[in-house]
C-alpha positions in Angstrom: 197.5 -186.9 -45.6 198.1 -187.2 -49.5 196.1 -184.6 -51.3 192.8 -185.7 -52.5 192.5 -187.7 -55.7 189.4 -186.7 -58.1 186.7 -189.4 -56.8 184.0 -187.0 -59.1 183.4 -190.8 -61.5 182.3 -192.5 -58.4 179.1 -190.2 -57.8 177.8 -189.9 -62.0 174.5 -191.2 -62.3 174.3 -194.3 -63.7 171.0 -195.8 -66.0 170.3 -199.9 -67.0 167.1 -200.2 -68.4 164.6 -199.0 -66.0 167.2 -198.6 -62.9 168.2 -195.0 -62.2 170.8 -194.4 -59.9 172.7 -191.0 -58.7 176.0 -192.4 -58.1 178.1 -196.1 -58.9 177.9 -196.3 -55.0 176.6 -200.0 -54.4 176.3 -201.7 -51.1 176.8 -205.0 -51.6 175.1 -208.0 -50.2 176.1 -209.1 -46.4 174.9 -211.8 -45.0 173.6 -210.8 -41.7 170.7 -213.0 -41.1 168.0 -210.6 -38.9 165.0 -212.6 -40.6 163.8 -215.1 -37.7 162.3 -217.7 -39.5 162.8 -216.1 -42.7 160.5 -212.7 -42.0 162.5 -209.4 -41.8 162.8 -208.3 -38.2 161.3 -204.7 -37.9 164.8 -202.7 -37.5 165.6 -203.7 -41.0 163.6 -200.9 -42.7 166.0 -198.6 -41.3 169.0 -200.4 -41.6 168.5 -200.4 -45.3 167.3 -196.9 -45.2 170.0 -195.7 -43.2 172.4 -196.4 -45.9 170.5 -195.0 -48.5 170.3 -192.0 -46.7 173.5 -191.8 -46.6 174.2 -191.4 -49.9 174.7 -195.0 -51.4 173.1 -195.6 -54.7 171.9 -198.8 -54.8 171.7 -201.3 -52.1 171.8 -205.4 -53.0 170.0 -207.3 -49.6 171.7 -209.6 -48.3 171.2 -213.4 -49.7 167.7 -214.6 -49.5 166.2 -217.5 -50.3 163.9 -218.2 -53.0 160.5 -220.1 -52.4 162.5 -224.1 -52.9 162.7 -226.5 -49.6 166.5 -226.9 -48.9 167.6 -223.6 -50.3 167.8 -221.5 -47.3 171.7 -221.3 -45.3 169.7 -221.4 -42.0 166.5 -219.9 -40.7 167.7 -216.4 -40.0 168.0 -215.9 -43.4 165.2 -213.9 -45.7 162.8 -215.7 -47.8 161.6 -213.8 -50.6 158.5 -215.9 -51.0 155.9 -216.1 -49.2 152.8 -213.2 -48.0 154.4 -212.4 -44.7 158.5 -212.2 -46.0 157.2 -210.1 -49.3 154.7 -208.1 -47.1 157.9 -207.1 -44.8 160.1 -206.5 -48.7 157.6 -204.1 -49.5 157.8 -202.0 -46.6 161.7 -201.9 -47.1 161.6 -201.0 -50.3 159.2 -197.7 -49.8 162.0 -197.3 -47.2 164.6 -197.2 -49.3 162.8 -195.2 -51.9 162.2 -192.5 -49.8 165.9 -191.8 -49.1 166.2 -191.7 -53.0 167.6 -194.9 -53.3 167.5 -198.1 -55.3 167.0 -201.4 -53.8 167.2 -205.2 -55.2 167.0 -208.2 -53.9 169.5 -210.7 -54.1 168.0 -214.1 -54.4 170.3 -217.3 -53.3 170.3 -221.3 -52.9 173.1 -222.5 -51.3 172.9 -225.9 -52.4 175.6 -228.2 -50.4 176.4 -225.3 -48.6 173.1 -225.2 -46.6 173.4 -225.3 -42.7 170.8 -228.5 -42.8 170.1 -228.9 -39.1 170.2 -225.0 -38.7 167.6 -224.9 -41.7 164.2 -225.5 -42.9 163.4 -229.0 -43.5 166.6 -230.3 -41.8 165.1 -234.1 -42.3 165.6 -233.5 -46.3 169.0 -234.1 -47.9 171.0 -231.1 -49.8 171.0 -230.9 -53.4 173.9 -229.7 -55.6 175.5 -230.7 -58.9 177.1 -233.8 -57.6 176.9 -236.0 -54.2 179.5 -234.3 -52.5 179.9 -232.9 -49.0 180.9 -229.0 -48.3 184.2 -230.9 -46.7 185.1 -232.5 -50.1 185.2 -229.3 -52.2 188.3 -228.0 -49.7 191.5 -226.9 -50.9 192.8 -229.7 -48.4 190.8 -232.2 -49.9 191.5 -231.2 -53.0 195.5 -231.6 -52.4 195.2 -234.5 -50.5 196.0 -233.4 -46.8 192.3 -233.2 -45.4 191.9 -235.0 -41.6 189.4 -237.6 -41.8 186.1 -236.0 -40.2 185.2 -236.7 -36.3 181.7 -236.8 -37.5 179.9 -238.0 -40.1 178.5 -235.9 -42.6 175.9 -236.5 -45.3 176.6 -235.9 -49.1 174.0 -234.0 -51.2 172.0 -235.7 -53.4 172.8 -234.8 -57.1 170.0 -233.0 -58.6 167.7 -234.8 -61.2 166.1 -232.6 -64.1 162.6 -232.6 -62.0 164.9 -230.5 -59.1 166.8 -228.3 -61.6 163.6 -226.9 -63.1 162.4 -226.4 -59.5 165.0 -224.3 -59.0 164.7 -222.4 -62.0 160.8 -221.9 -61.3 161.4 -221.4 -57.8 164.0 -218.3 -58.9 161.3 -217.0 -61.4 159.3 -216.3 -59.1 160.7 -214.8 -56.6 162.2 -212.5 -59.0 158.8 -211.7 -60.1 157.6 -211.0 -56.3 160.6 -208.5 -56.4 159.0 -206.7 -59.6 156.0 -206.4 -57.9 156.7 -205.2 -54.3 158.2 -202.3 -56.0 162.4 -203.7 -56.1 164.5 -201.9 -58.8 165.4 -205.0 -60.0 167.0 -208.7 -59.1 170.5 -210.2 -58.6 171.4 -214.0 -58.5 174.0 -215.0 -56.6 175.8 -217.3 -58.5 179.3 -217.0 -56.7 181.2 -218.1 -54.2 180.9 -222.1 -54.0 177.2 -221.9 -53.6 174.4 -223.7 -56.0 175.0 -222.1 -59.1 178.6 -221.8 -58.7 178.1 -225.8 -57.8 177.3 -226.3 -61.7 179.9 -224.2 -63.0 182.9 -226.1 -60.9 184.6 -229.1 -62.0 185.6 -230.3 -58.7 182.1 -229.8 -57.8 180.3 -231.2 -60.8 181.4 -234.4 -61.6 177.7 -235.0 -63.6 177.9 -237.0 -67.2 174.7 -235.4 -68.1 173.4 -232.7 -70.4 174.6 -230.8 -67.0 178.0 -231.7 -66.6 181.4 -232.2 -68.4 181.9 -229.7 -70.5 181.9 -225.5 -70.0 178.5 -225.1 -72.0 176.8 -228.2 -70.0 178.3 -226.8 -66.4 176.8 -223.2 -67.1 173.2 -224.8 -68.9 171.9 -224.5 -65.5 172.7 -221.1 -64.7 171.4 -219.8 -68.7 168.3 -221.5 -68.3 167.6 -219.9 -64.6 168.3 -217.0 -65.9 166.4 -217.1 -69.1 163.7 -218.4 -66.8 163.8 -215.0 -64.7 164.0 -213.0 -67.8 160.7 -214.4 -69.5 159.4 -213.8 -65.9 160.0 -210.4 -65.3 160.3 -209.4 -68.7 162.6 -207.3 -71.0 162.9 -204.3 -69.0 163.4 -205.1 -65.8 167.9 -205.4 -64.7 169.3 -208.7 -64.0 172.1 -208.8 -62.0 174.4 -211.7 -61.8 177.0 -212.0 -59.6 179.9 -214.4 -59.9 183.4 -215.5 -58.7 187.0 -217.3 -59.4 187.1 -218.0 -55.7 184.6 -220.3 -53.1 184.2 -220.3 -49.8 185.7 -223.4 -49.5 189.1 -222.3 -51.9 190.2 -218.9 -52.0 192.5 -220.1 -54.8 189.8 -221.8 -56.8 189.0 -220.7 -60.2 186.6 -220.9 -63.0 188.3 -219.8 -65.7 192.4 -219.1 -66.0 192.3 -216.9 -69.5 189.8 -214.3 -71.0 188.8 -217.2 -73.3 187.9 -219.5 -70.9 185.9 -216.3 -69.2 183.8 -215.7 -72.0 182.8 -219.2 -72.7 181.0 -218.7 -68.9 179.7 -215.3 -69.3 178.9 -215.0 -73.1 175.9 -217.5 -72.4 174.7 -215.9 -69.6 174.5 -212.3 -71.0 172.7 -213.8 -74.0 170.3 -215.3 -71.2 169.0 -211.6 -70.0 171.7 -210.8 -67.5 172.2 -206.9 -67.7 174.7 -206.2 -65.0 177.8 -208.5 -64.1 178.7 -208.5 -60.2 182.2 -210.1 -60.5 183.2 -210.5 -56.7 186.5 -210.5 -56.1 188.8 -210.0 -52.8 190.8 -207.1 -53.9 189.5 -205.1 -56.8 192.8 -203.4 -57.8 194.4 -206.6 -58.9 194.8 -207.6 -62.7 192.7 -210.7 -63.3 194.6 -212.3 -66.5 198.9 -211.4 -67.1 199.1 -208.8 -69.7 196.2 -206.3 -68.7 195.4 -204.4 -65.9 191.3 -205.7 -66.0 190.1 -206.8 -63.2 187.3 -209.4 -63.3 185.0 -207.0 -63.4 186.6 -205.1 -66.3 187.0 -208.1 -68.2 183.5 -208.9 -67.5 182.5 -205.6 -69.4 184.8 -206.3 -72.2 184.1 -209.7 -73.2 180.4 -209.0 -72.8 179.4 -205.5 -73.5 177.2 -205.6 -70.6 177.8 -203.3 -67.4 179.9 -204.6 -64.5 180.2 -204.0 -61.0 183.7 -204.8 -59.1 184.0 -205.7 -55.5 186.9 -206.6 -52.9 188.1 -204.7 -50.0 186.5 -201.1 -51.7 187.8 -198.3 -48.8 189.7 -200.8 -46.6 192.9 -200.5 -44.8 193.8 -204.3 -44.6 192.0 -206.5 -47.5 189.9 -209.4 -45.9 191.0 -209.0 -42.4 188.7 -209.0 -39.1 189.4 -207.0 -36.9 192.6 -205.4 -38.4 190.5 -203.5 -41.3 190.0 -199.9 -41.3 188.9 -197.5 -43.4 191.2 -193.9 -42.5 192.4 -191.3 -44.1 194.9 -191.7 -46.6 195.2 -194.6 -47.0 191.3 -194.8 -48.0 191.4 -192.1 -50.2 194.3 -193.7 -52.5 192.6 -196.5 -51.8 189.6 -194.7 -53.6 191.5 -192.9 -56.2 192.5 -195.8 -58.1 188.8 -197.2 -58.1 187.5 -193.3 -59.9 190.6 -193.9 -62.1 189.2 -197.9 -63.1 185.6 -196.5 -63.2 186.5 -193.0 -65.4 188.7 -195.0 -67.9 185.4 -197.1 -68.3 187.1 -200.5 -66.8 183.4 -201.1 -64.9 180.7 -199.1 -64.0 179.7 -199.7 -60.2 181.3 -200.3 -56.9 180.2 -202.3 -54.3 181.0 -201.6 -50.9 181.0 -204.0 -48.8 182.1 -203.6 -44.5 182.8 -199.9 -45.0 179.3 -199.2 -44.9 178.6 -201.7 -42.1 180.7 -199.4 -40.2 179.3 -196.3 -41.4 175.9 -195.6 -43.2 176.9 -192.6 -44.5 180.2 -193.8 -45.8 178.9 -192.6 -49.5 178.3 -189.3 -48.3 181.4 -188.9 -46.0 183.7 -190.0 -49.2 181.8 -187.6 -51.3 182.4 -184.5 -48.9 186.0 -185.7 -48.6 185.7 -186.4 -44.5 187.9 -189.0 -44.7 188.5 -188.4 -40.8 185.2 -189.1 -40.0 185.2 -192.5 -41.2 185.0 -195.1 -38.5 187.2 -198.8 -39.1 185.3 -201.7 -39.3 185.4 -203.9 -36.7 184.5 -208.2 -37.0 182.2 -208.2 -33.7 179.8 -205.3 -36.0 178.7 -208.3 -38.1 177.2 -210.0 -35.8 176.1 -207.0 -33.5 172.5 -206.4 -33.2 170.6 -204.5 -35.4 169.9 -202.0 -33.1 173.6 -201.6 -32.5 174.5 -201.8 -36.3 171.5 -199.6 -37.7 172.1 -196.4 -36.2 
């Protein structure tokens, strides 16, 4: 084994507002929908507890979905509206504090992305920037070279100004409900071809309205839900807001190919209230832009002055592999060194973690005592293990 790098910047405490944390050790959200019909299944409080246990600073829930009728992926997913679902939040969060950790929610619409006959309300239509299907936003589609569909599918119906500020109120408050069941703050998840991400896409949004067309009209959506949070939690309470170049639908997509273009999105939005910048990305050691060694995060940081988490393959063998991604020895701990170096020299300020800590609760812990041995891989079958299987 190589000798041990100095991983000493990943465990400093780190302070936004009124969010305290002992480490830069995030565990990022997962889908792993263990809410039947939207309300936490019991196990949860120690699955999220385990990890904070464990030694991980900050855990971001998986995606839930706010209180708005086609929002929700499927009905396994979270609400975080609603007595029962925000009775169930509560009790996690005490969890979580009592392991001495810090806990937000992160609160989602999926938009055309929504499972609809896996779903609430499967009789009502999508909504997204534009009348589109999931299928049409492909890379193959895109490029020309997409098979016709076996199957019909129905478009989305482009959102009107009357949906748009249901959204935004429908994000408000559930992001109040996460002030006052005791979270540390809220993230919106404004990545990865969902909702949000819808608006800010030009092959998505093809809109001629005050919400379409240009850079400032794609992202007016996003500032004014997140202005909307921020007048309803108030000034002290984090915002995180996490955001991509890729989609589900393209790896290869992008928002924005030079730091210029970058800070035409993310200026706005950090004017808006958003305190901490989740920029997700698949590997986290890669340069975003030619001529720097920033990553999105770290350019993130630098064109906003606000604090910035980085994400992609953090203590994995194999980026963005199933089966074939481990997390061992050496190759982890280089893997790690690099990511002290990025966070020492002040390139971003948290990590999230991602199937690492599926595979081990105590992965925070384990990298801090240097027991790189004792990690276990991460196998593709854990995700959709049980949570009895996966908690312990």
């Amino acid at each position: 084994m190589t000798d041990i790098p100095d991983l000493s910047p990943l465990f400093a405490p780190f302070t936004c507002k009124t969010m305290r944390l002992r480490n830069r050790i995030v565990m990022s959200p997962m889908t792993r929908q263990f809410a039947p019909d939207g309300v936490l299944d019991g196990a949860v409080d120690d699955y999220y507890a385990r990890r904070a246990a464990g030694g991980t600073g900050l855990i971001i829930t998986e995606g839930t979905a706010v209180g708005h009728p086609v929002a929700h992926y499927s009905r396994n997913i979270p609400h975080f509206y609603g007595e029962a679902a925000l009775a169930r939040w509560r009790a996690v969060v005490a969890a979580v504090h009592g392991q001495d950790g810090a806990i937000v929610p992160q609160l989602w619409h999926t938009g055309l992305s929504r499972r609809r006959s896996a779903s609430a309300n499967p009789e009502v239509p999508n909504i997204s920037a534009s009348a589109l299907t999931d299928e049409d936003l492909s890379a193959e589609a895109a490029a020309g070279t997409a098979r016709a569909s076996d199957r019909q599918r129905r478009p989305a119906e482009a959102m009107s100004k009357d949906d748009i500020d249901g959204v935004i109120a429908a994000f408000a408050d559930s992001a109040l409900a996460a002030r006052d069941v005791g979270c540390d703050g809220v993230a919106i998840h404004g990545a990865h071809g969902y909702l949000l991400d819808q608006f800010f896409w030009e092959r998505s949004n093809r809109r001629d309205d005050a919400y379409g067309g240009s850079v400032e009209n794609r992202i007016r959506f996003a500032v004014e839900l997140v202005a909307g949070v921020r007048a309803a939690v108030g000034p002290d309470f984090p915002i995180l807001f996490r955001f991509s170049q890729w989609k589900s639908q393209d790896y290869a997509g992008k928002l924005a190919d030079t730091p210029a273009a970058l800070a035409r999105i993310l200026e706005p939005l950090a004017d808006a209230g958003v305190d901490i910048f989740d920029a997700s990305t698949r590997r986290f050691w890669l340069p975003e832009f030619d001529g720097s060694p920033l990553n999105l995060a770290g350019w993130a940081k630098k064109l906003t002055g606000k604090a910035a988490m980085t994400v992609g393959s953090i203590g994995l063998e194999s980026p963005f592999l199933g089966g074939g991604s481990s997390a061992t020895s050496a190759v982890t701990a280089d893997n790690l060194g690099l990511l002290a170096q990025m966070i020492d020299r002040g390139d971003f300020d948290l990590a999230g973690v991602g199937r690492a800590l599926i595979a081990n609760p105590d992965w925070a812990d384990i990298v801090q005592e240097s027991r790189f041995a004792d990690l276990r891989a991460y196998d593709a079958r854990g995700h959709i293990k049980t949570l009895e299987q996966v908690g312990t």
